[in-house]
N, C-alpha and C positions, 0 to 999 in steps of 0.2 A: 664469258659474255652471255647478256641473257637471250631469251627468243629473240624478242623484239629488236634488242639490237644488233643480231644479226640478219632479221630480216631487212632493217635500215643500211645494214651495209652491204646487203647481196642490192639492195635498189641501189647504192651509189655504185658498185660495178656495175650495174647495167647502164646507169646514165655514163660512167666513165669510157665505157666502150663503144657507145652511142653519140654524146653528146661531143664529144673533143677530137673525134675524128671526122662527123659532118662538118666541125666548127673549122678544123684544118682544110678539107676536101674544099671547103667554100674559099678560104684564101687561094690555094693552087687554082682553082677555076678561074677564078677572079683573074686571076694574074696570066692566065694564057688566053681568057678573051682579051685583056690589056695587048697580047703579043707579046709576053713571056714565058718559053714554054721550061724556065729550068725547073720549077717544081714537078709539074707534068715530065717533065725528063727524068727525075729523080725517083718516080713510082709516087709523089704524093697527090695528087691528083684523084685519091681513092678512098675508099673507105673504111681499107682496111685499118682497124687500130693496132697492130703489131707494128705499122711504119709510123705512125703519129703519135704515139703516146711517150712522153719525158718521166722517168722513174720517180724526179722528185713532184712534180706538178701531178701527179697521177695520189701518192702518196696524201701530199694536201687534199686533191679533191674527196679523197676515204676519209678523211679524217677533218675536214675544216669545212668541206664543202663548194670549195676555191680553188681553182687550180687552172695548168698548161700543158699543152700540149709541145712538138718540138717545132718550134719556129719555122715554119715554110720559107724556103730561101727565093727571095725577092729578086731580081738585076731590073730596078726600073729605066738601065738606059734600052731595053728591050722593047717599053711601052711603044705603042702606035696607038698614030690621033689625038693621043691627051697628054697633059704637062705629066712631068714625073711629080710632083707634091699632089693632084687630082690624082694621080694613079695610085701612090701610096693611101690617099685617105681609103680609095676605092677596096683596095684590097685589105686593107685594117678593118675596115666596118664590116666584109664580108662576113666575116665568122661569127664573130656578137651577133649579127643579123639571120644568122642561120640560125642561132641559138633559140634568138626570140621568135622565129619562124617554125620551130618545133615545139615552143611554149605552146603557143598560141594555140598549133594543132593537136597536142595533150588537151588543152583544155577544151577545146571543142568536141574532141572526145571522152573526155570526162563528163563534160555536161549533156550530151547526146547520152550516154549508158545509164544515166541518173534519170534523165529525162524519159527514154524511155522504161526503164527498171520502176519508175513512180508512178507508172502510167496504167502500167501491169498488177502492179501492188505486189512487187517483189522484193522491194526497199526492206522490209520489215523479216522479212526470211533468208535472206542469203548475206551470209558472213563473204564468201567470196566475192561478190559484187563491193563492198564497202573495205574489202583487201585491195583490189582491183583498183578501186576509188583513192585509198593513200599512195599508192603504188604512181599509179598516173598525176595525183598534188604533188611529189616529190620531185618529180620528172620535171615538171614544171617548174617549181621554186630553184632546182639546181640548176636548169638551165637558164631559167632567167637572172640567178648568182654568176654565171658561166660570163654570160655576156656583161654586167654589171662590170665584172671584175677586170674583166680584160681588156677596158675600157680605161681602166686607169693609166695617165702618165707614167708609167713607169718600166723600164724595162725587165723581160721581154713582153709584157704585156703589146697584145694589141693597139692601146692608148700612146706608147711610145712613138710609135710610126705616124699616130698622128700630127707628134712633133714637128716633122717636116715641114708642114704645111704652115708652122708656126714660129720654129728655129730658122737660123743661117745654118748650109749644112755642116760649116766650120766646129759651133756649138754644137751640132746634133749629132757627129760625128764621135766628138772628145766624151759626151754623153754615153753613148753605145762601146764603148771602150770599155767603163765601168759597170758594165752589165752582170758583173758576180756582184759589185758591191751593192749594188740597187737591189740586188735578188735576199742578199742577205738580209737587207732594211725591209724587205717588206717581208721577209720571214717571219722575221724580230713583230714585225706588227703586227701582224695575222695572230701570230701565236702570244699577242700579250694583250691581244683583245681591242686595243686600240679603232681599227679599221670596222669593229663588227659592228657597229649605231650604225656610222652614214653607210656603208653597204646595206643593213637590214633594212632604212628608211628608203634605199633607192630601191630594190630589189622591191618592197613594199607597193613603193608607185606605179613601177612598171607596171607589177601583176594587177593590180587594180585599173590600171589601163587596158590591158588585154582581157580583164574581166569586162571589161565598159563597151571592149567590141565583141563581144561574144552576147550582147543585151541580149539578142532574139531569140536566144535559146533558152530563156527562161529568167534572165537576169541573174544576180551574183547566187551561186547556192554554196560558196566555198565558207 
């Protein structure tokens, strides 16, 4: 492997030990403000990545950019004050929304180090500040893939859960049953290229979104 692409894959183990354990820590949370405390019972309620991370969703994320963490164990008849399908969307979204909640602040510290490094007229002399600078794009693009991805209908993805809210839980039920077979169709698709347009175009918007809210700090310099 040459320099570069090990140094691309020492950023995806940082992002993988960063990014899929806030994105888990945010479902357990979620779900014991709801009034469920089995994840919080279970130790995942944490940040640690030793309890959140899935060998094969770990695997993808080194190598595709895509991946899973291990399924935070839900009991929505635990919820209090809200329906169970409200409480399932609630804890589905948490994660992706953490993701994009650490995009966001990569990039606002990416633009603050540029911003001020340009200001100084240091841009031009330091190689570490412009390592620094891909180091923090990456962060960003993967975790805004983080969230993209696990947004999709399909399980275990996060998107699954949001079935609920849109299935009989009869049908959502006989669904999650076949949860190896769904895992192996999106493998199949991951890895034959299929999925990577509409993820790249999504993944694309976002960031152009959170670039649009970061205007004041200089407008887009990515």
């Amino acid at each position: 492997m040459t320099q570069q692409g090990l140094f691309e894959l020492l950023i995806k183990v940082i992002v993988l030990l960063t990014a899929l354990p806030v994105h888990e820590c945010a479902h357990a949370m979620m779900a014991s403000r709801l009034g469920d405390q089995t994840a919080r019972n279970l130790g995942r309620a944490t940040l640690n990545p030793l309890v959140h991370l899935d060998p094969f969703g770990s695997i993808l994320m080194l190598f595709t950019g895509f991946g899973w963490a291990k399924p935070v164990p839900v009991m929505s008849r635990n919820f209090k004050n809200v329906s169970v399908k409200k409480g399932m969307i609630l804890v589905a979204v948490a994660g992706p929304l953490s993701n994009l909640a650490l995009s966001l602040a990569f990039m606002v510290i990416y633009k603050l180090i540029f911003l001020v490094a340009g200001g100084m007229g240091l841009l031009t002399a330091s190689d570490s500040i412009f390592a620094l600078g891909i180091i923090l794009e990456t962060m960003i693009t993967l975790n805004i893939g983080l969230a993209v991805f696990n947004l999709l209908p399909v399980p275990p993805l996060d998107g699954s859960r949001l079935l609920t809210a849109l299935l009989p839980y009869r049908i959502y039920y006989k669904l999650m049953r076949r949860e190896q077979l769904f895992m192996l169709v999106l493998f199949l698709l991951l890895w034959s290229g299929i999925l990577s347009t509409p993820l790249f175009f999504l993944r694309y918007y976002v960031f152009r979104g959170l670039d649009l809210l970061t205007f004041f700090m200089g407008g887009t310099i990515f």
